[in-house]
PDB file of N, CA, C and O in Angstrom:
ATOM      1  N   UNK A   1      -7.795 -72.693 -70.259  1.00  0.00           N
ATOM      2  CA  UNK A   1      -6.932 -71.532 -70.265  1.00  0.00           C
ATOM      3  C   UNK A   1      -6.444 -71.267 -68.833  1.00  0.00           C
ATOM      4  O   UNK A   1      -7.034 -71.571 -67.796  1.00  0.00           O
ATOM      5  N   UNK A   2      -5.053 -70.537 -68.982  1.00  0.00           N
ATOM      6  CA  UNK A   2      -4.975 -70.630 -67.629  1.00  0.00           C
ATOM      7  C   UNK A   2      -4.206 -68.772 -67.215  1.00  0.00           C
ATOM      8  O   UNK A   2      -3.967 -68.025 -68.164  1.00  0.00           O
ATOM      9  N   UNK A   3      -4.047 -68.507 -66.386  1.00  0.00           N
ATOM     10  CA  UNK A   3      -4.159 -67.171 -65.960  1.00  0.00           C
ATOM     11  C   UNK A   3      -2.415 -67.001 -64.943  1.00  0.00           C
ATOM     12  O   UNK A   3      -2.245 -67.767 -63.995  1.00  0.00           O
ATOM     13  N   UNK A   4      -1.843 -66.464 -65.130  1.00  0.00           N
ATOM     14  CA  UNK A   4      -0.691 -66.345 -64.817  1.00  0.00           C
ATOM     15  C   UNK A   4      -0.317 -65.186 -63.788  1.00  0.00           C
ATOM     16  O   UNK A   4      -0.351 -64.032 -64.217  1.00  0.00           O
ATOM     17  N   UNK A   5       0.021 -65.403 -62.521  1.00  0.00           N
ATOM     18  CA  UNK A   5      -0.484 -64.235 -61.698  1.00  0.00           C
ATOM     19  C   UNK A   5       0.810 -64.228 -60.987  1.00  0.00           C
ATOM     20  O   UNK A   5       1.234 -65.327 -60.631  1.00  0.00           O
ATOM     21  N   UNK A   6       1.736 -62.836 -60.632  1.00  0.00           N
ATOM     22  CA  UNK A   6       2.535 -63.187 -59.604  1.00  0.00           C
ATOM     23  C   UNK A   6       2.361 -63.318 -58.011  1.00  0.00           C
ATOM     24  O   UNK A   6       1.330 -62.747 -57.655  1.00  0.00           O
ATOM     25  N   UNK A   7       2.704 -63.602 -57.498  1.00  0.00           N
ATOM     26  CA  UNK A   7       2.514 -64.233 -56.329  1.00  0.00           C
ATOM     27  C   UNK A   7       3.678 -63.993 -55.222  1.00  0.00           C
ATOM     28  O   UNK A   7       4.747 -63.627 -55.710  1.00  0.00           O
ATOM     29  N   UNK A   8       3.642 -64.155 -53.659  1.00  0.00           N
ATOM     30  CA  UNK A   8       5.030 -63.730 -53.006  1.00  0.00           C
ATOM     31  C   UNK A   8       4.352 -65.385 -51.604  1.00  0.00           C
ATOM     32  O   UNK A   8       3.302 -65.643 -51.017  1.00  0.00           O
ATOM     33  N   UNK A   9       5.971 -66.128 -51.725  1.00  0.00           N
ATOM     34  CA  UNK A   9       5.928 -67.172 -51.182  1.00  0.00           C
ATOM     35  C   UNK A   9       6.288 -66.635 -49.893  1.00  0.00           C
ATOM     36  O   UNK A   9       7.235 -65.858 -50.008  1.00  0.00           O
ATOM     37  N   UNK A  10       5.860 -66.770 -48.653  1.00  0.00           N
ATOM     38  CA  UNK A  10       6.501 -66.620 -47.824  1.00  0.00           C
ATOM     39  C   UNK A  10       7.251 -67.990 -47.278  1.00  0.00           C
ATOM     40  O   UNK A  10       6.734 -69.073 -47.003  1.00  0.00           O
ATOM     41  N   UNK A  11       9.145 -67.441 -47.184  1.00  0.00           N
ATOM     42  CA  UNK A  11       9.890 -68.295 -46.982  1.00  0.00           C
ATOM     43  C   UNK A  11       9.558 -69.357 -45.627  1.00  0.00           C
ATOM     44  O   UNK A  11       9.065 -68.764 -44.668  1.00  0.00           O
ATOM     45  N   UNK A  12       9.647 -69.978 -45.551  1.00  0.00           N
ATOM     46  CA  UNK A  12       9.535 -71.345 -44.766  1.00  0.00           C
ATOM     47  C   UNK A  12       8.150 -71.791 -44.350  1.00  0.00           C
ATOM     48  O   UNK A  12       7.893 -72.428 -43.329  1.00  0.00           O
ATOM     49  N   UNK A  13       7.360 -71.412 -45.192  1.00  0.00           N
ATOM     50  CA  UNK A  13       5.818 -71.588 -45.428  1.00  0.00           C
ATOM     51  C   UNK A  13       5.182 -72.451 -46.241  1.00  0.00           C
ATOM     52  O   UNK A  13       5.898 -72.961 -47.103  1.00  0.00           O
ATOM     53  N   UNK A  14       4.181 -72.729 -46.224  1.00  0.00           N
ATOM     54  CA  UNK A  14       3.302 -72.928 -47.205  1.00  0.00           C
ATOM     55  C   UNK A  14       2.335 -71.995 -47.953  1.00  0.00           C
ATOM     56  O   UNK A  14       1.467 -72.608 -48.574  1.00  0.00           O
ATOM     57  N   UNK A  15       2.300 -71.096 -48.010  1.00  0.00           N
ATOM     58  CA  UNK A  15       1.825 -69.839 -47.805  1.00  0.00           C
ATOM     59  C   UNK A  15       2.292 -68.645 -48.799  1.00  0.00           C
ATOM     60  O   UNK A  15       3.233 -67.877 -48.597  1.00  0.00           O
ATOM     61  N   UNK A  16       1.069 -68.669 -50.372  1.00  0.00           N
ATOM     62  CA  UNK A  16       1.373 -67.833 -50.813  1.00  0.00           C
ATOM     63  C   UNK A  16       0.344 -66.742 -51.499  1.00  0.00           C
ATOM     64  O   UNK A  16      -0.646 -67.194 -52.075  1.00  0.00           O
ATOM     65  N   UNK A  17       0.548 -65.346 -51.451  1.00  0.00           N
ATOM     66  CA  UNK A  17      -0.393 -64.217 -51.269  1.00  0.00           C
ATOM     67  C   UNK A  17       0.364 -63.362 -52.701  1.00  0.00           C
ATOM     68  O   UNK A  17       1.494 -63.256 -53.178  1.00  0.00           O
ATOM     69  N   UNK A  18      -0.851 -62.924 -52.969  1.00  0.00           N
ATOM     70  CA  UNK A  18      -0.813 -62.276 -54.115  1.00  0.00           C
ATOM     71  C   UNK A  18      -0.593 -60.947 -53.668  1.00  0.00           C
ATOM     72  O   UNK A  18      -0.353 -60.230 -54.639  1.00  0.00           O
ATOM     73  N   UNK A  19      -0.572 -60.189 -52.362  1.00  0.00           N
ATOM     74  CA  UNK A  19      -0.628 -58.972 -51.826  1.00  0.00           C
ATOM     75  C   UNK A  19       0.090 -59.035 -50.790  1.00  0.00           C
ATOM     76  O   UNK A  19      -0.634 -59.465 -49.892  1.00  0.00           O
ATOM     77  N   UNK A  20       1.449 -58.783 -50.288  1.00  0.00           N
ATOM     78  CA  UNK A  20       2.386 -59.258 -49.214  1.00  0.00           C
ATOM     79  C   UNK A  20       1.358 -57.995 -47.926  1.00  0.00           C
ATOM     80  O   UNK A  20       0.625 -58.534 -47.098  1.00  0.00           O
ATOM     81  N   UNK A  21       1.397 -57.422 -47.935  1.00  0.00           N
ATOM     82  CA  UNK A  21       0.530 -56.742 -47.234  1.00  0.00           C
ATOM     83  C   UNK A  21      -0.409 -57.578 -46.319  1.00  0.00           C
ATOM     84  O   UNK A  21      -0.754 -57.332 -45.163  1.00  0.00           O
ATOM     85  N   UNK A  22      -0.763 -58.715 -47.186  1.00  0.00           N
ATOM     86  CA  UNK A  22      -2.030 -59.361 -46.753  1.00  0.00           C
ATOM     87  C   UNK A  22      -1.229 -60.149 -45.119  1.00  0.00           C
ATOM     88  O   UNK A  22      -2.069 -60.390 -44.253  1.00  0.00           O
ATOM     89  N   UNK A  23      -0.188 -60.403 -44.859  1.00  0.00           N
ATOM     90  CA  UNK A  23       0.428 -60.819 -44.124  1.00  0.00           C
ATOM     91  C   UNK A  23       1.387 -60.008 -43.019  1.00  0.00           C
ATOM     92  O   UNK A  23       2.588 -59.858 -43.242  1.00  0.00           O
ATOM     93  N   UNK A  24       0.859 -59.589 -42.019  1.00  0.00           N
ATOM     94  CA  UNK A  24       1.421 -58.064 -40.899  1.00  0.00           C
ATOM     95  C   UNK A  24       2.744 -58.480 -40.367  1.00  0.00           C
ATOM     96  O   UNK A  24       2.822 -59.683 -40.117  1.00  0.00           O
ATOM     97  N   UNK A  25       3.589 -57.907 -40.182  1.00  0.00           N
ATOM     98  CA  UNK A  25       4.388 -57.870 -39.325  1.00  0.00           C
ATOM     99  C   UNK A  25       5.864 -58.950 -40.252  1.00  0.00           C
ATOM    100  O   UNK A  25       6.918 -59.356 -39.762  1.00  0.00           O
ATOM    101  N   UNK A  26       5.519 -59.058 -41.169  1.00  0.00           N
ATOM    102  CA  UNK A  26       6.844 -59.919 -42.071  1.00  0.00           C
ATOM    103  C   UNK A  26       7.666 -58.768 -42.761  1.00  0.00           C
ATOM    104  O   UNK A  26       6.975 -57.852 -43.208  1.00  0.00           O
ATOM    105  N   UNK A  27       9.056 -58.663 -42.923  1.00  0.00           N
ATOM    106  CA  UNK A  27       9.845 -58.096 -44.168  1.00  0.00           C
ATOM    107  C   UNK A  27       9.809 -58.614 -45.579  1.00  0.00           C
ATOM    108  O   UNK A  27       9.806 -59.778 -45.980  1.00  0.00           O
ATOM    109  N   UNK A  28       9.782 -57.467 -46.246  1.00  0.00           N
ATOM    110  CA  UNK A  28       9.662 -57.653 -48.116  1.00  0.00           C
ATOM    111  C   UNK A  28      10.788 -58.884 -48.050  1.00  0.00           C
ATOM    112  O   UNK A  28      10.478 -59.965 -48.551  1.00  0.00           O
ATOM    113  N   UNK A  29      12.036 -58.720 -47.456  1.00  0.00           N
ATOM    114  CA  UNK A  29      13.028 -59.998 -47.446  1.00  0.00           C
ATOM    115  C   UNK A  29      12.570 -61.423 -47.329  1.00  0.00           C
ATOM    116  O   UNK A  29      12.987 -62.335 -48.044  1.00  0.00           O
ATOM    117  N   UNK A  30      11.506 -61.569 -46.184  1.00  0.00           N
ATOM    118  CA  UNK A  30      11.391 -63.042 -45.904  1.00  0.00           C
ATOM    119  C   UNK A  30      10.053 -63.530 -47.111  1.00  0.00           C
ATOM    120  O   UNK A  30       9.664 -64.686 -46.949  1.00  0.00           O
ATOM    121  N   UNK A  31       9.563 -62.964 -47.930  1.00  0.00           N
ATOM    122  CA  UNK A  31       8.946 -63.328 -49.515  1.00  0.00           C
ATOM    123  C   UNK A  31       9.842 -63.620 -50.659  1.00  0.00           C
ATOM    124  O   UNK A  31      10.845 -62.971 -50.956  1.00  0.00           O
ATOM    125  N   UNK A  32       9.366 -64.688 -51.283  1.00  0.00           N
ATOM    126  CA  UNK A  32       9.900 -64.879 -52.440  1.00  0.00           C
ATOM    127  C   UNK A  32       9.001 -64.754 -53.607  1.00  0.00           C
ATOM    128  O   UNK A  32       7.838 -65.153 -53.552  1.00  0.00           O
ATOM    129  N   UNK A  33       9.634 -64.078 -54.918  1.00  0.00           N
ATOM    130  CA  UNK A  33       8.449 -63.911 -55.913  1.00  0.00           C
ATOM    131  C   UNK A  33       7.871 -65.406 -56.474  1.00  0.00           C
ATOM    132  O   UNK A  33       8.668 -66.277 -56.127  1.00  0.00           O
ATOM    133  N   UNK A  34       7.330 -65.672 -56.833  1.00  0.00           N
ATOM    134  CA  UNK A  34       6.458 -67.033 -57.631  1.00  0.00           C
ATOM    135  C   UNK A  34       5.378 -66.245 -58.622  1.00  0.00           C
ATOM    136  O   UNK A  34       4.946 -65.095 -58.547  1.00  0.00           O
ATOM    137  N   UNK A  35       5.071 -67.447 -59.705  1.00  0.00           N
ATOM    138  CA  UNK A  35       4.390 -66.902 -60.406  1.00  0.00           C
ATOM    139  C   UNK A  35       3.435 -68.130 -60.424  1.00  0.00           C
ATOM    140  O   UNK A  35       3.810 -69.289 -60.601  1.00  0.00           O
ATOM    141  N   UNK A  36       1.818 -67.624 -60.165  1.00  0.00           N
ATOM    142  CA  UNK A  36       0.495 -68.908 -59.383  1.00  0.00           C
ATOM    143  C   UNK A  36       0.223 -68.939 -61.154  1.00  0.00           C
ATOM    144  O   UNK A  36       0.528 -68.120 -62.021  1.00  0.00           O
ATOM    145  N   UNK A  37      -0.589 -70.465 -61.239  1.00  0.00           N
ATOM    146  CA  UNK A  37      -1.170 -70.618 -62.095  1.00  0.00           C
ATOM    147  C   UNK A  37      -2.791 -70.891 -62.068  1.00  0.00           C
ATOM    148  O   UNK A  37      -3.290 -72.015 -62.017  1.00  0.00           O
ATOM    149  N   UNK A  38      -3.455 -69.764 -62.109  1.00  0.00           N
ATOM    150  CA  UNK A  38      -4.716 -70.284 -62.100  1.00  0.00           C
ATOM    151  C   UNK A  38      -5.533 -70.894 -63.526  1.00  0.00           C
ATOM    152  O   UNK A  38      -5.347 -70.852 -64.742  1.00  0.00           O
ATOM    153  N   UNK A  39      -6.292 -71.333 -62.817  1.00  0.00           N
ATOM    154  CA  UNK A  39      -7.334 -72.021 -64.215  1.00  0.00           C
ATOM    155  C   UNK A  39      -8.437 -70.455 -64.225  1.00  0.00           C
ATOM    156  O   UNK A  39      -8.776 -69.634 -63.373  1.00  0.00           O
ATOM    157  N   UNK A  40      -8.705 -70.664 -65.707  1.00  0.00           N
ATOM    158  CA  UNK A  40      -9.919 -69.566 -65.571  1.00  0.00           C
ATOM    159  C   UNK A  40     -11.432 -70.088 -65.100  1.00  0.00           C
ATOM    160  O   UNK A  40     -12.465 -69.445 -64.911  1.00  0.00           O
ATOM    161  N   UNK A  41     -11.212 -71.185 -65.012  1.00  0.00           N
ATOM    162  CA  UNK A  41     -12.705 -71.790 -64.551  1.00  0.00           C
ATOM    163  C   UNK A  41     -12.583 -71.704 -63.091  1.00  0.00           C
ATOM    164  O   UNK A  41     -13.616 -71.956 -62.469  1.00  0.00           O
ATOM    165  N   UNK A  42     -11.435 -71.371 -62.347  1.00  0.00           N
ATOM    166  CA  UNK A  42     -11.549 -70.731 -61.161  1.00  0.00           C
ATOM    167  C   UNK A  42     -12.209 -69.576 -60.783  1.00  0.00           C
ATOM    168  O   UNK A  42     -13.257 -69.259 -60.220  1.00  0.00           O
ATOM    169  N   UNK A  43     -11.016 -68.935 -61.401  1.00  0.00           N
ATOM    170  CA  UNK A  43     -11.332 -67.410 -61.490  1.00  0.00           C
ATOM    171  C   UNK A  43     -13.343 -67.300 -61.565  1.00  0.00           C
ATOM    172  O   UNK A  43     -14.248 -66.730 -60.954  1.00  0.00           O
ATOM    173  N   UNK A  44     -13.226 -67.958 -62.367  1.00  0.00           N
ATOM    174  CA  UNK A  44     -15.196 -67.819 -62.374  1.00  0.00           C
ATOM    175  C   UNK A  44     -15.837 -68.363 -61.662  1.00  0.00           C
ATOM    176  O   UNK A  44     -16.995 -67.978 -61.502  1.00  0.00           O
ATOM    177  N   UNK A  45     -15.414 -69.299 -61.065  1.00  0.00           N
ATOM    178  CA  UNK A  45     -16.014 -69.859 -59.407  1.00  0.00           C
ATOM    179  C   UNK A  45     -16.155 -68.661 -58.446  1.00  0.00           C
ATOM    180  O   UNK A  45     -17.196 -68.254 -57.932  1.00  0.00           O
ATOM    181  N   UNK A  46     -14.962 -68.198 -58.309  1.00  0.00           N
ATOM    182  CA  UNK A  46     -14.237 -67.068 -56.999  1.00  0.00           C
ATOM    183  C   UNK A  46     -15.453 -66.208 -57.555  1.00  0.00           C
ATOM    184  O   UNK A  46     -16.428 -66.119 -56.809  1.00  0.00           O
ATOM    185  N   UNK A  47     -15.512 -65.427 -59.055  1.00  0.00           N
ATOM    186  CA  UNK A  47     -16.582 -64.272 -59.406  1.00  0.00           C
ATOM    187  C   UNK A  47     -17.854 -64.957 -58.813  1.00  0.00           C
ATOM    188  O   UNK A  47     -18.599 -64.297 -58.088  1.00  0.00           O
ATOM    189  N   UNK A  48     -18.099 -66.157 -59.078  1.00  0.00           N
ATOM    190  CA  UNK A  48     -20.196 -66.427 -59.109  1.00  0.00           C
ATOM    191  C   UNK A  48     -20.041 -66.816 -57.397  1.00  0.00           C
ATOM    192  O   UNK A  48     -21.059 -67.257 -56.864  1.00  0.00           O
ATOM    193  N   UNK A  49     -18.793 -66.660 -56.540  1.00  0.00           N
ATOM    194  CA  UNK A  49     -19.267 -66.562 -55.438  1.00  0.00           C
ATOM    195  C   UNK A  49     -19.034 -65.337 -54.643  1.00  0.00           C
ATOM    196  O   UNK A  49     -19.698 -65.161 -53.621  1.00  0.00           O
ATOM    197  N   UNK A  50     -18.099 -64.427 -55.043  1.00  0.00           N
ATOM    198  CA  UNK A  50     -18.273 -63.079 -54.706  1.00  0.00           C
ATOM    199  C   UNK A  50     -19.758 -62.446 -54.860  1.00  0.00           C
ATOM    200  O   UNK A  50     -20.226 -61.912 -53.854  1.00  0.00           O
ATOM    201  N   UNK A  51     -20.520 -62.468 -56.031  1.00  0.00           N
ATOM    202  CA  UNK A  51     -21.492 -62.146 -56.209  1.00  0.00           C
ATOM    203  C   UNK A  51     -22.860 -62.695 -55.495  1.00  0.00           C
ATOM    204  O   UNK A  51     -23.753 -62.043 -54.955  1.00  0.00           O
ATOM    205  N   UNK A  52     -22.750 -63.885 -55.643  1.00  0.00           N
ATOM    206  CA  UNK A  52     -23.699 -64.480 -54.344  1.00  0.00           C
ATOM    207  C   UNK A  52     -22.994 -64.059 -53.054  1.00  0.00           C
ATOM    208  O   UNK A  52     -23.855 -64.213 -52.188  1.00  0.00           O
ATOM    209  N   UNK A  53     -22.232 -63.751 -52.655  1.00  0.00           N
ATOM    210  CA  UNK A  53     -22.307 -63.402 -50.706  1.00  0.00           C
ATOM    211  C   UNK A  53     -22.566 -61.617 -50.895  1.00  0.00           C
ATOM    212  O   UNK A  53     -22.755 -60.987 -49.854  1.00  0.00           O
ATOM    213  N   UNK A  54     -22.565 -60.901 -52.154  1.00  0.00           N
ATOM    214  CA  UNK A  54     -23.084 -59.917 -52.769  1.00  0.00           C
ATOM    215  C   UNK A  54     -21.486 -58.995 -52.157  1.00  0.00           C
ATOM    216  O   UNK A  54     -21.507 -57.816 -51.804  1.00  0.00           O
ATOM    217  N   UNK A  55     -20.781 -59.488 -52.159  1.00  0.00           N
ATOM    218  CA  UNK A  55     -19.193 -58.461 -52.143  1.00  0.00           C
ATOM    219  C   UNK A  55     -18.616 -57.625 -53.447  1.00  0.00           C
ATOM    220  O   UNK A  55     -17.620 -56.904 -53.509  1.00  0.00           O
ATOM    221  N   UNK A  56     -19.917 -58.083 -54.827  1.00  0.00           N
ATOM    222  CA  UNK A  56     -19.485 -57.170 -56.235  1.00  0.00           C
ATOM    223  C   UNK A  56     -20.098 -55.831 -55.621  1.00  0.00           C
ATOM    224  O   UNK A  56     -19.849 -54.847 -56.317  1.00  0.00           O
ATOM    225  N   UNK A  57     -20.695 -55.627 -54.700  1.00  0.00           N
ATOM    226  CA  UNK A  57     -21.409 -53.917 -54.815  1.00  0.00           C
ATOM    227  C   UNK A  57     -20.071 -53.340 -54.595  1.00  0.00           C
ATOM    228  O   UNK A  57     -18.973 -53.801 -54.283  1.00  0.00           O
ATOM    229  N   UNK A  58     -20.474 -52.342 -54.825  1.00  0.00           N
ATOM    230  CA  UNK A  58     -19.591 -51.074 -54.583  1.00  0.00           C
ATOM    231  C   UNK A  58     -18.706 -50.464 -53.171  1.00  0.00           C
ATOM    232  O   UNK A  58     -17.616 -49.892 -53.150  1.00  0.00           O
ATOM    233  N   UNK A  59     -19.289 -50.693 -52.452  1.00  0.00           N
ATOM    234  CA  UNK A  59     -18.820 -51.057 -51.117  1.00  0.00           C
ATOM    235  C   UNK A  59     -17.741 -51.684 -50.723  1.00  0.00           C
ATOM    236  O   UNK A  59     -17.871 -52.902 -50.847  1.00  0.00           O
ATOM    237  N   UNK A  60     -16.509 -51.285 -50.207  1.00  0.00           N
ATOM    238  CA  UNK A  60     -15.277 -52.038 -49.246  1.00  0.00           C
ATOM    239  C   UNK A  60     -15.724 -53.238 -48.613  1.00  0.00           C
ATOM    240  O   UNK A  60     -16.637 -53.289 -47.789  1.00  0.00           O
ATOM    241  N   UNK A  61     -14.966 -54.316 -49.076  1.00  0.00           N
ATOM    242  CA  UNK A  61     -15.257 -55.443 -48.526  1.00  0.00           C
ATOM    243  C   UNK A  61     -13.914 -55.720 -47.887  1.00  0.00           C
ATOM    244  O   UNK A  61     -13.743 -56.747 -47.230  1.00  0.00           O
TER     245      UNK A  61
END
């Protein structure tokens, strides 16, 4: 199964973020929308290792 997420390319990059934010000092202009395809057997990698470095508590990570 796979998981369908939008995504923002930044133009002349390789480089793409699910949160344009995540990237300082760029304009909403120089992103392009994309849409990522994850696998869900990712997604459950990323969870069973959030939880082992213990970043599920409640707490701002």
């Amino acid at each position: 199964m796979i998981k369908m997420q939008k995504g923002y390319l930044l133009k002349g990059k390789s480089r793409v973020v699910t949160d344009k934010s995540i990237i300082a000092d760029v304009k909403d202009e120089d992103f392009e929308e994309v849409q990522i395809a994850i696998p869900v057997n990712q997604i459950k990698n990323w969870a069973e290792e959030i939880e082992l470095i213990g970043l599920d508590e409640e707490e701002e990570f």
